[in-house]
Each structure stands twice: as structure tokens, then as C-alpha cells.
PyMOL Python script that loads the backbone (N, CA, C, O; Angstrom):
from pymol import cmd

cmd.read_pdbstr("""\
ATOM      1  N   UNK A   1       0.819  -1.190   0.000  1.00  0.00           N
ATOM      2  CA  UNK A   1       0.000   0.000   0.000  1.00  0.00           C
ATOM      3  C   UNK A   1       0.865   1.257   0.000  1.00  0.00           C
ATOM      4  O   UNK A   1       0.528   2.293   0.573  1.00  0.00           O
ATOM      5  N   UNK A   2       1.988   1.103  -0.671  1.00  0.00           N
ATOM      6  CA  UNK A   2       2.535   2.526  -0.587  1.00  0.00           C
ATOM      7  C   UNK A   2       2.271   3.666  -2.067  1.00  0.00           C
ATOM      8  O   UNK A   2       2.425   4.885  -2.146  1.00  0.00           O
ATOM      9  N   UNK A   3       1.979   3.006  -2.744  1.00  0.00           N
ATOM     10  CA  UNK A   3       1.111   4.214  -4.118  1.00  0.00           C
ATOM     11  C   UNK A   3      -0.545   4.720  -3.130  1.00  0.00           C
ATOM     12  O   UNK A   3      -1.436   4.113  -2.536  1.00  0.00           O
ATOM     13  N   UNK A   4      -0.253   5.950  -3.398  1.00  0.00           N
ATOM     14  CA  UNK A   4      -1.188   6.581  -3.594  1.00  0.00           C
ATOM     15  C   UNK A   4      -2.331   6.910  -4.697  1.00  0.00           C
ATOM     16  O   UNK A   4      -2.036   7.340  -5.812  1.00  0.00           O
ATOM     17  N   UNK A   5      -3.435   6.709  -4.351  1.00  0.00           N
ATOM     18  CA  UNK A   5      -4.638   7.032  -5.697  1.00  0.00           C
ATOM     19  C   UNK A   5      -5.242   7.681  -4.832  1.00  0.00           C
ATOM     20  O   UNK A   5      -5.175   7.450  -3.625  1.00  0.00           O
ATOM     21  N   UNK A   6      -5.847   8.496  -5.321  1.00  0.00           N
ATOM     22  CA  UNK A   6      -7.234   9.677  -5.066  1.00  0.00           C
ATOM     23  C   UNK A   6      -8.300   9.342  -5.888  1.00  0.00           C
ATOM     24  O   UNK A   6      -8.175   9.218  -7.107  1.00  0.00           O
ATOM     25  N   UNK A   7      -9.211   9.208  -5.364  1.00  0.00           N
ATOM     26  CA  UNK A   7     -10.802   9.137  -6.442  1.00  0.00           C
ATOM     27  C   UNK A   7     -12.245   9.636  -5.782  1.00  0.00           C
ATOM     28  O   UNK A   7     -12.904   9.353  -4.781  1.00  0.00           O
ATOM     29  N   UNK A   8     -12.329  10.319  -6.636  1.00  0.00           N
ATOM     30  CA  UNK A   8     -13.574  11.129  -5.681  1.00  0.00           C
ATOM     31  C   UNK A   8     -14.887  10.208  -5.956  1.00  0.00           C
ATOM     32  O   UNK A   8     -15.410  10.004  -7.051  1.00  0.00           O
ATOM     33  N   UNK A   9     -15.225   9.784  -4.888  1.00  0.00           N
ATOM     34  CA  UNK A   9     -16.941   9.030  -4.811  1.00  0.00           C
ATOM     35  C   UNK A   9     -18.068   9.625  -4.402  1.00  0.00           C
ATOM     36  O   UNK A   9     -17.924  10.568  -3.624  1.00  0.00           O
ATOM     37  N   UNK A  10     -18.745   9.436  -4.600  1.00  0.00           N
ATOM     38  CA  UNK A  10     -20.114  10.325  -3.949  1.00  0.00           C
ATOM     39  C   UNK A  10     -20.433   9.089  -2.844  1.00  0.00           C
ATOM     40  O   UNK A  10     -19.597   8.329  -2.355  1.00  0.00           O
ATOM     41  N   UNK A  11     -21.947   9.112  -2.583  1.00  0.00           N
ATOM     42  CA  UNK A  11     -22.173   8.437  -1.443  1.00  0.00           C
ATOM     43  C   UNK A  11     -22.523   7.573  -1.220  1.00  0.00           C
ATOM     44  O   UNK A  11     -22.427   6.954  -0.160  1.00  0.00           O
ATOM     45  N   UNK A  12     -23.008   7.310  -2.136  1.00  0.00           N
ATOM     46  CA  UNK A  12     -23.548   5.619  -3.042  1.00  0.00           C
ATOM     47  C   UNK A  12     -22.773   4.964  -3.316  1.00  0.00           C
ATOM     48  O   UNK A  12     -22.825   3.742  -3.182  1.00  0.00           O
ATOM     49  N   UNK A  13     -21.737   5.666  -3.825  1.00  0.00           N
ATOM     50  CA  UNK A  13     -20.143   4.689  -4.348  1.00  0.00           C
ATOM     51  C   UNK A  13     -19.188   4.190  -3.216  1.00  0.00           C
ATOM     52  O   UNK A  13     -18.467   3.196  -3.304  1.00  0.00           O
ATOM     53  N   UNK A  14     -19.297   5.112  -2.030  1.00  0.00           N
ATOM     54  CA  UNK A  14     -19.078   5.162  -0.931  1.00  0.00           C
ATOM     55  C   UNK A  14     -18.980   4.139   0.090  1.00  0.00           C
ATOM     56  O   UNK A  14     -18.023   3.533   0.572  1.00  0.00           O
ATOM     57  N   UNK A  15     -20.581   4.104   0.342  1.00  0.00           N
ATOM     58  CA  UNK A  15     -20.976   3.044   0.986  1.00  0.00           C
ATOM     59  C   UNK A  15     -20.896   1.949   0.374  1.00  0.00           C
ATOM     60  O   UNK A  15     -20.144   1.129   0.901  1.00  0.00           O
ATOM     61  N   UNK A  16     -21.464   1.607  -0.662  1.00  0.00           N
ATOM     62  CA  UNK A  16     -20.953   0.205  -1.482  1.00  0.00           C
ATOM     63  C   UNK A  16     -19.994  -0.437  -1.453  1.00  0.00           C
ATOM     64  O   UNK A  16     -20.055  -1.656  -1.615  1.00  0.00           O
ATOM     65  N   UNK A  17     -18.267   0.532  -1.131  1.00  0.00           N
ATOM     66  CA  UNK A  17     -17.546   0.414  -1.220  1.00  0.00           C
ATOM     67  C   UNK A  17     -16.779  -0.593  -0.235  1.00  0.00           C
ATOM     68  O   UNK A  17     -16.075  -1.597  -0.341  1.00  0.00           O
ATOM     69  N   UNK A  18     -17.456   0.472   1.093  1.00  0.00           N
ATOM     70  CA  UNK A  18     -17.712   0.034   2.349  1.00  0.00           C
ATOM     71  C   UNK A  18     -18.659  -1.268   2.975  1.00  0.00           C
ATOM     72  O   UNK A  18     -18.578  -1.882   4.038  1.00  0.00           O
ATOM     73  N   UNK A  19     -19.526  -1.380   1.885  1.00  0.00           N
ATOM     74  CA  UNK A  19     -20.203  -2.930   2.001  1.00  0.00           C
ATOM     75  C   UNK A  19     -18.995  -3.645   1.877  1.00  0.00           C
ATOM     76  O   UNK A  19     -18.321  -4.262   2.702  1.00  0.00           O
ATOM     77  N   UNK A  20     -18.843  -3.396   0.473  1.00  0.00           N
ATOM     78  CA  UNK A  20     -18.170  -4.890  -0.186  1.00  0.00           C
ATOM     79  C   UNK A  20     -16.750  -5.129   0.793  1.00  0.00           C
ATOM     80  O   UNK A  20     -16.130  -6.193   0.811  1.00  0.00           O
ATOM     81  N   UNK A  21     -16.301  -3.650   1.763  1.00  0.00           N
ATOM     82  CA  UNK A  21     -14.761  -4.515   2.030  1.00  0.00           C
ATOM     83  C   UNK A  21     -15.278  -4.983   3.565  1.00  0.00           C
ATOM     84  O   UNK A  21     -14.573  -5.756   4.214  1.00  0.00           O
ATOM     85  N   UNK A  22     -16.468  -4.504   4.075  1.00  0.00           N
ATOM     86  CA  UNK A  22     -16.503  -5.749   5.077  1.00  0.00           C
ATOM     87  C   UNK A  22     -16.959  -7.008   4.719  1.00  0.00           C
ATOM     88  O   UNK A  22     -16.728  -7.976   5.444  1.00  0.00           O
ATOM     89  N   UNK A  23     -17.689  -7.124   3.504  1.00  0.00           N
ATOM     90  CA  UNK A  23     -18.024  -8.596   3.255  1.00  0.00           C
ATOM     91  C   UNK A  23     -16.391  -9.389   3.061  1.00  0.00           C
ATOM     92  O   UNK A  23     -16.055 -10.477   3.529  1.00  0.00           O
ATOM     93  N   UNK A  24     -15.695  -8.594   2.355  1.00  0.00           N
ATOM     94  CA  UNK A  24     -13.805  -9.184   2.406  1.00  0.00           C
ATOM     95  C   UNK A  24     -13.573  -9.514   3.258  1.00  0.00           C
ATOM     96  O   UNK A  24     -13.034 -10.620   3.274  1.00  0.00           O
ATOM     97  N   UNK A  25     -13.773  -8.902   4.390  1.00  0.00           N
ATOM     98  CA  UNK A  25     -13.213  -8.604   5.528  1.00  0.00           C
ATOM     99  C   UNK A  25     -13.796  -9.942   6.366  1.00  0.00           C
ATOM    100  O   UNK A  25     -13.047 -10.664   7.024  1.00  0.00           O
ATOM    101  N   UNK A  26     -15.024 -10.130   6.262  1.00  0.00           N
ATOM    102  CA  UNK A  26     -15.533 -11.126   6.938  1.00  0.00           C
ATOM    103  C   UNK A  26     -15.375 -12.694   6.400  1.00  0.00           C
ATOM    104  O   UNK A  26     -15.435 -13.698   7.110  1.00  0.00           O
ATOM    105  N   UNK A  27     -15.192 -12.652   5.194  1.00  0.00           N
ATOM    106  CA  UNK A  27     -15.001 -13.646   4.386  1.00  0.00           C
ATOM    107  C   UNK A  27     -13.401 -13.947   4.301  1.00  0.00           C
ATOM    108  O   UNK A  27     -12.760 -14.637   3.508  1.00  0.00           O
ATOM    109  N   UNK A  28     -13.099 -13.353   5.152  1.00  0.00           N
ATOM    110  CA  UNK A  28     -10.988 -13.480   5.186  1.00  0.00           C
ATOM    111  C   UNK A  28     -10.757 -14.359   6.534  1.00  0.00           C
ATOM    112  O   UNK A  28      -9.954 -15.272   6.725  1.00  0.00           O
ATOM    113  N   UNK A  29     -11.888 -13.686   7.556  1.00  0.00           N
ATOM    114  CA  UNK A  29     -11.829 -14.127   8.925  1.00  0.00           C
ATOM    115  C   UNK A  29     -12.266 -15.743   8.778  1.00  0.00           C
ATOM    116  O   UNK A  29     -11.762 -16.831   9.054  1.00  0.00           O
ATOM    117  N   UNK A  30     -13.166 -15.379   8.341  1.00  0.00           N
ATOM    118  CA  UNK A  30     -14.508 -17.278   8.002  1.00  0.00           C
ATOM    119  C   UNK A  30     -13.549 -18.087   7.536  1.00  0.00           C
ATOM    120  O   UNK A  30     -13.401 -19.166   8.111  1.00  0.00           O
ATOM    121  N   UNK A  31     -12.584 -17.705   6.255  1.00  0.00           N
ATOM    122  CA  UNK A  31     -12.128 -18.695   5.390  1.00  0.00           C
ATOM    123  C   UNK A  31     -11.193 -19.809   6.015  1.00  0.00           C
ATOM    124  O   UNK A  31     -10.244 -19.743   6.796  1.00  0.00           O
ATOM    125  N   UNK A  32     -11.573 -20.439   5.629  1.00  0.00           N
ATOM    126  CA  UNK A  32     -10.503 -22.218   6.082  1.00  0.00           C
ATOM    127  C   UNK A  32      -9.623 -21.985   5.198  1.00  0.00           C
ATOM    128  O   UNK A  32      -9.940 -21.820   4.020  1.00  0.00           O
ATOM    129  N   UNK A  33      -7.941 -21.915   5.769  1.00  0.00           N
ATOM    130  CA  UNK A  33      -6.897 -21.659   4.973  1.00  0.00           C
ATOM    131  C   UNK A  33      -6.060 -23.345   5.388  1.00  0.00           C
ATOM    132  O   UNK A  33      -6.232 -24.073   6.365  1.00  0.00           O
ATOM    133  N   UNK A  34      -5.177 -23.501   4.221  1.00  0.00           N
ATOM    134  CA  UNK A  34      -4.478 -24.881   4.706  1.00  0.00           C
ATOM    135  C   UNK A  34      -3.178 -23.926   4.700  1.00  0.00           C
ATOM    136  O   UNK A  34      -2.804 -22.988   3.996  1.00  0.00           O
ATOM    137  N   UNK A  35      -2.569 -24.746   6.033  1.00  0.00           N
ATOM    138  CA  UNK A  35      -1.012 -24.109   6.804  1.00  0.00           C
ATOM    139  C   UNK A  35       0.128 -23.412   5.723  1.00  0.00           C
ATOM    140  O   UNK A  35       0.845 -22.429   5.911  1.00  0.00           O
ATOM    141  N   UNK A  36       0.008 -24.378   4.411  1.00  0.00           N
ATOM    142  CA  UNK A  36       1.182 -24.083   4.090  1.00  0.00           C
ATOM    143  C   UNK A  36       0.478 -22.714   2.914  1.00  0.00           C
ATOM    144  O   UNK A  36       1.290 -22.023   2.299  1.00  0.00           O
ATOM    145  N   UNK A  37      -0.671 -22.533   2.778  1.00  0.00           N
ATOM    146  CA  UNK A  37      -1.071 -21.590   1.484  1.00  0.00           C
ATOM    147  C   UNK A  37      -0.421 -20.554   2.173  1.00  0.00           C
ATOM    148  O   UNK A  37       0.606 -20.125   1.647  1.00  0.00           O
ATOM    149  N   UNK A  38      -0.956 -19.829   3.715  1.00  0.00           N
ATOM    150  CA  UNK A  38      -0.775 -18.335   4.446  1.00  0.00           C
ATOM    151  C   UNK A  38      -0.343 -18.650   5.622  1.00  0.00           C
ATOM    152  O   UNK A  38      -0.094 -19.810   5.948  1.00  0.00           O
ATOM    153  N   UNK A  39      -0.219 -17.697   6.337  1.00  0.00           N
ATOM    154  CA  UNK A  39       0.640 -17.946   7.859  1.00  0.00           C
ATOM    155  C   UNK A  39      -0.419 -17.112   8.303  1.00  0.00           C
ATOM    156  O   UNK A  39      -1.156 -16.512   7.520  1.00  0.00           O
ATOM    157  N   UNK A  40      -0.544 -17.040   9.943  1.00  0.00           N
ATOM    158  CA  UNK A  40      -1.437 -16.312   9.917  1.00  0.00           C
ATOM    159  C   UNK A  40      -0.802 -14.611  10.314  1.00  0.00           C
ATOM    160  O   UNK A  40      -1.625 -13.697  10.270  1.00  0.00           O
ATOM    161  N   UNK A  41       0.416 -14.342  10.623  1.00  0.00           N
ATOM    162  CA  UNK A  41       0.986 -13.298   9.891  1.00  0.00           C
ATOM    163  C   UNK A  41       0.410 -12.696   9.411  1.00  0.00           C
ATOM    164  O   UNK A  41      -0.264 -11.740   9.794  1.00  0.00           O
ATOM    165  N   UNK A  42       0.653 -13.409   7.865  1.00  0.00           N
ATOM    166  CA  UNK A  42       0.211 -12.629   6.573  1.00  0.00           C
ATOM    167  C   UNK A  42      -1.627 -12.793   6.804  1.00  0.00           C
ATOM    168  O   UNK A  42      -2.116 -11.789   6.286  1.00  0.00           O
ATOM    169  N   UNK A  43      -2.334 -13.361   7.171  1.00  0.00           N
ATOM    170  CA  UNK A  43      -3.931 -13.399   7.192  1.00  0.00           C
ATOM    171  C   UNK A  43      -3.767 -11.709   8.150  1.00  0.00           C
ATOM    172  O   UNK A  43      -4.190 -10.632   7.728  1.00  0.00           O
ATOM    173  N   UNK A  44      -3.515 -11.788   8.614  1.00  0.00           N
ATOM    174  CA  UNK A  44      -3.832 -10.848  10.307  1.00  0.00           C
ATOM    175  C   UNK A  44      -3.105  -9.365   9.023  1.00  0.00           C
ATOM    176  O   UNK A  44      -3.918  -8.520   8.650  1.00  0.00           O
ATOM    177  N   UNK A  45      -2.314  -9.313   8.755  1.00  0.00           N
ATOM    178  CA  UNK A  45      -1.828  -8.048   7.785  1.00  0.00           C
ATOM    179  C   UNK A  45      -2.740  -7.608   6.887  1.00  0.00           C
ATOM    180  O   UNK A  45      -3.055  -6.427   6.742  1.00  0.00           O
ATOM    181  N   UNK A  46      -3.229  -8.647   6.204  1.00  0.00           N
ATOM    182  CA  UNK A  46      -4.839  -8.851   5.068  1.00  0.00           C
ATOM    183  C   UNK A  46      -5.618  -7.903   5.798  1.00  0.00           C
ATOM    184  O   UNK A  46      -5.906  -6.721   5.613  1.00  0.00           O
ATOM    185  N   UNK A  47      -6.003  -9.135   7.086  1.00  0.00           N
ATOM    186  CA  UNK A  47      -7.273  -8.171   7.891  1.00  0.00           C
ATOM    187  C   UNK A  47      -7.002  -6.520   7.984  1.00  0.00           C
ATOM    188  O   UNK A  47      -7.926  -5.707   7.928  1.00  0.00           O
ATOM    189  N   UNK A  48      -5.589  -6.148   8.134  1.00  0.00           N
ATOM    190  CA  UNK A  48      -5.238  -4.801   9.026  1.00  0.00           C
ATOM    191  C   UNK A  48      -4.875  -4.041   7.802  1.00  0.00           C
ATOM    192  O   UNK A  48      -4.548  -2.887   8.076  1.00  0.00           O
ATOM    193  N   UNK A  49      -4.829  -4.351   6.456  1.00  0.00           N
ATOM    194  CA  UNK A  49      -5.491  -3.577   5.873  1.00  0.00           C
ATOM    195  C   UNK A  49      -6.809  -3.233   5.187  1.00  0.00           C
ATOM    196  O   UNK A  49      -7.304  -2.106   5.161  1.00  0.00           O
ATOM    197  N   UNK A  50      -7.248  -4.180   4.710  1.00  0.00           N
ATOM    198  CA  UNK A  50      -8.493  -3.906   5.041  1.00  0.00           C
ATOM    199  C   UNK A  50      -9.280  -3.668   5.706  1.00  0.00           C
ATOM    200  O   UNK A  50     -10.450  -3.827   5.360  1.00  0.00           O
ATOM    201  N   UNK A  51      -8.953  -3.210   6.879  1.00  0.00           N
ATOM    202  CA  UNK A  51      -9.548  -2.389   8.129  1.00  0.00           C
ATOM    203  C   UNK A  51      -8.827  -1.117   7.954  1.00  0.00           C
ATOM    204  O   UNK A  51      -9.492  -0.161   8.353  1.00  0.00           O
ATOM    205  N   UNK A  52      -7.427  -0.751   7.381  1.00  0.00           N
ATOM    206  CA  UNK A  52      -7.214   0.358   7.172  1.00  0.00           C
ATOM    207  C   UNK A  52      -7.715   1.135   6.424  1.00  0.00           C
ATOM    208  O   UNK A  52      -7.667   2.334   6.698  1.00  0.00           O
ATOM    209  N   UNK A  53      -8.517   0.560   4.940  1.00  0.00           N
ATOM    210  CA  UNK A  53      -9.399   1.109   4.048  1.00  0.00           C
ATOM    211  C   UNK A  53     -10.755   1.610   4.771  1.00  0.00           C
ATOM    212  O   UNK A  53     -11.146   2.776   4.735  1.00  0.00           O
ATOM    213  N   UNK A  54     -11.428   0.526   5.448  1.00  0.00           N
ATOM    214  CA  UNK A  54     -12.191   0.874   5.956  1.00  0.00           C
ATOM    215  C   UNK A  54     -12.545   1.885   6.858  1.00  0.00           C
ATOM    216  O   UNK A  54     -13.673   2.105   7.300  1.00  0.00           O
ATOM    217  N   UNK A  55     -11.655   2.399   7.067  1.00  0.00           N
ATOM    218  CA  UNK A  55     -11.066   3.771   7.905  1.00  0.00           C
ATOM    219  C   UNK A  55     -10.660   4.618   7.772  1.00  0.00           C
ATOM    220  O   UNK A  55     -10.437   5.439   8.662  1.00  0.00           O
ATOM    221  N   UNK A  56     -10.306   4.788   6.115  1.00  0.00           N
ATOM    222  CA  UNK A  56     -10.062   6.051   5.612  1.00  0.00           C
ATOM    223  C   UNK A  56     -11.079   6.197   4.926  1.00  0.00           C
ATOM    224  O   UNK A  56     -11.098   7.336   4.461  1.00  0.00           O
ATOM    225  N   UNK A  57     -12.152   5.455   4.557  1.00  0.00           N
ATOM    226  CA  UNK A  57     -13.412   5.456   3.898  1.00  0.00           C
ATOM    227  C   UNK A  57     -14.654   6.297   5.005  1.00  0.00           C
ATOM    228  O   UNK A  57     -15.600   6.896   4.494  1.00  0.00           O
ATOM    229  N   UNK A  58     -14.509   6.243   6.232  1.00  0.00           N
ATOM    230  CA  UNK A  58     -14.899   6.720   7.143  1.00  0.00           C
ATOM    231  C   UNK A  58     -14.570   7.719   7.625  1.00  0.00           C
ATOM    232  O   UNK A  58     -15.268   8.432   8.345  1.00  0.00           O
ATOM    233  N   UNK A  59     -13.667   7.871   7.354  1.00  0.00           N
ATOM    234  CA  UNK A  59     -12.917   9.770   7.852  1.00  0.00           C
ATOM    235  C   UNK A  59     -13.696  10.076   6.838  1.00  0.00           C
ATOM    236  O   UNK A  59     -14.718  10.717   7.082  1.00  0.00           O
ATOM    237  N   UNK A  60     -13.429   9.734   5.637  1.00  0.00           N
ATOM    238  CA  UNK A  60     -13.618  10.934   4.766  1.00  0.00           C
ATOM    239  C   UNK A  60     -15.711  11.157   4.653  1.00  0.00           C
ATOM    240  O   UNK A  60     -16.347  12.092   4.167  1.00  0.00           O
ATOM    241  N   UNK A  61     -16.059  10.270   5.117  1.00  0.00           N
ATOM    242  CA  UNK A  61     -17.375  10.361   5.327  1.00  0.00           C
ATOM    243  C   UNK A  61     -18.286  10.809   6.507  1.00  0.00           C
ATOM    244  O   UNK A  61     -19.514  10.769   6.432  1.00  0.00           O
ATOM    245  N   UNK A  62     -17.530  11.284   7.718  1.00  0.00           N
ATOM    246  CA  UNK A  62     -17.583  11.696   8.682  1.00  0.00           C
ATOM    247  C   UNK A  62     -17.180  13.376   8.586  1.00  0.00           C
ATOM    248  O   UNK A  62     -17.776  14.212   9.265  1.00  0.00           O
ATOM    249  N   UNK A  63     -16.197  13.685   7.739  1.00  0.00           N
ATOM    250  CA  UNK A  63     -15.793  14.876   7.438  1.00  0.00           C
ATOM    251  C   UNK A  63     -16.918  15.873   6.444  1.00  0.00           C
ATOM    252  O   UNK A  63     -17.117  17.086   6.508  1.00  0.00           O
ATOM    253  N   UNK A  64     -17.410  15.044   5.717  1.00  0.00           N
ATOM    254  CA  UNK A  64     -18.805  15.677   4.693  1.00  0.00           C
ATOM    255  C   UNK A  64     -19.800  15.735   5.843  1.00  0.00           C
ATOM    256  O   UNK A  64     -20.392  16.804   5.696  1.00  0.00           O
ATOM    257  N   UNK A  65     -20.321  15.044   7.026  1.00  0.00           N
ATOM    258  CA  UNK A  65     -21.581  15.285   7.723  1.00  0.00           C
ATOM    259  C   UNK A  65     -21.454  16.352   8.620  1.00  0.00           C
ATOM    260  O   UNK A  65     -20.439  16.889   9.062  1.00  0.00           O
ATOM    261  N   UNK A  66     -22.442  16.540   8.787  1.00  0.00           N
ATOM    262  CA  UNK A  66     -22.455  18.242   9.912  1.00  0.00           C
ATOM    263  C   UNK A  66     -22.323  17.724  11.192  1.00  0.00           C
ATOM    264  O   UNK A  66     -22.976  16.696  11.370  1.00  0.00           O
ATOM    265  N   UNK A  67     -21.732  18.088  12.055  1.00  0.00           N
ATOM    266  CA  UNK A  67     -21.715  18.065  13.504  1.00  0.00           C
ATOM    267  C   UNK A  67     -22.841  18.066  14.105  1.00  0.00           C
ATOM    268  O   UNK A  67     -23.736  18.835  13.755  1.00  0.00           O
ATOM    269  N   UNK A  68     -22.962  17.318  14.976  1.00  0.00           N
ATOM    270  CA  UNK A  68     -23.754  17.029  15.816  1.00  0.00           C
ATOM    271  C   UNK A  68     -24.120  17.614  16.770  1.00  0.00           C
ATOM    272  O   UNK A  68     -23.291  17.372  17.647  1.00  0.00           O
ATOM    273  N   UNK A  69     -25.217  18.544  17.317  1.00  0.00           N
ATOM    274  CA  UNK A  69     -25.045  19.074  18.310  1.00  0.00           C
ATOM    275  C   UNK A  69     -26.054  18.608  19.660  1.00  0.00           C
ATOM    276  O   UNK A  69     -25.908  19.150  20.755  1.00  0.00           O
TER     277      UNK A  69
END
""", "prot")
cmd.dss("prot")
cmd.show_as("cartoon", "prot")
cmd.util.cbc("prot")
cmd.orient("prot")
């Protein structure tokens, strides 16, 4: 993950986006891996970025809503 891309989404594209990487996300955790395909290392790095997406997908959608008062 060290390239950078920028892409502007609206909010629909957004959230969708945000569907589909927790369905990844959940479907990474579920999956039956055999020892020698991944380590779980590398599974647990998977997860932690795709939780890092998921979190810059959320700043930036938290930053468009109005404060709460």
C-alpha cells in the first residue's frame, strides 16, 4: 500500500464500497486456509489492511456530515 490514488466518490459509491470490504473482511476471517497456502501473519496483515481502508473510507465520510449538536 505505498502508491497513492485519489478518487472522488459520492455516497452511493461510498458506501458500497464500504459494504463490499466488510463482506472481504468477513469472508478473510470465516475462510478455512491450509497451513502451508498463508501464515497467519500474513492473514492478520490482510485483515489490518483492510480495516485500514475501511477507515479512511470513514474519515472521509464523517468529514462531509455536519456536527452534531
Amino acid at each position: 500500500m505505498s502508491e497513492k490514488l485519489n478518487v472522488e466518490l459520492n455516497d452511493r459509491q461510498r458506501e458500497l464500497l464500504l459494504r463490499g470490504l466488510r463482506f472481504v473482511r468477513s469472508s478473510r476471517m470465516l475462510e478455512f486456509r491450509d497451513s502451508s497456502e498463508i501464515t497467519e501473519d500474513k492473514r492478520k496483515e490482510e485483515l489490518s489492511e483492510i480495516r485500514q481502508l475501511v477507515e479512511m473510507l470513514d474519515v472521509k465520510s464523517r468529514r462531509s456530515e455536519p456536527a452534531a449538536v
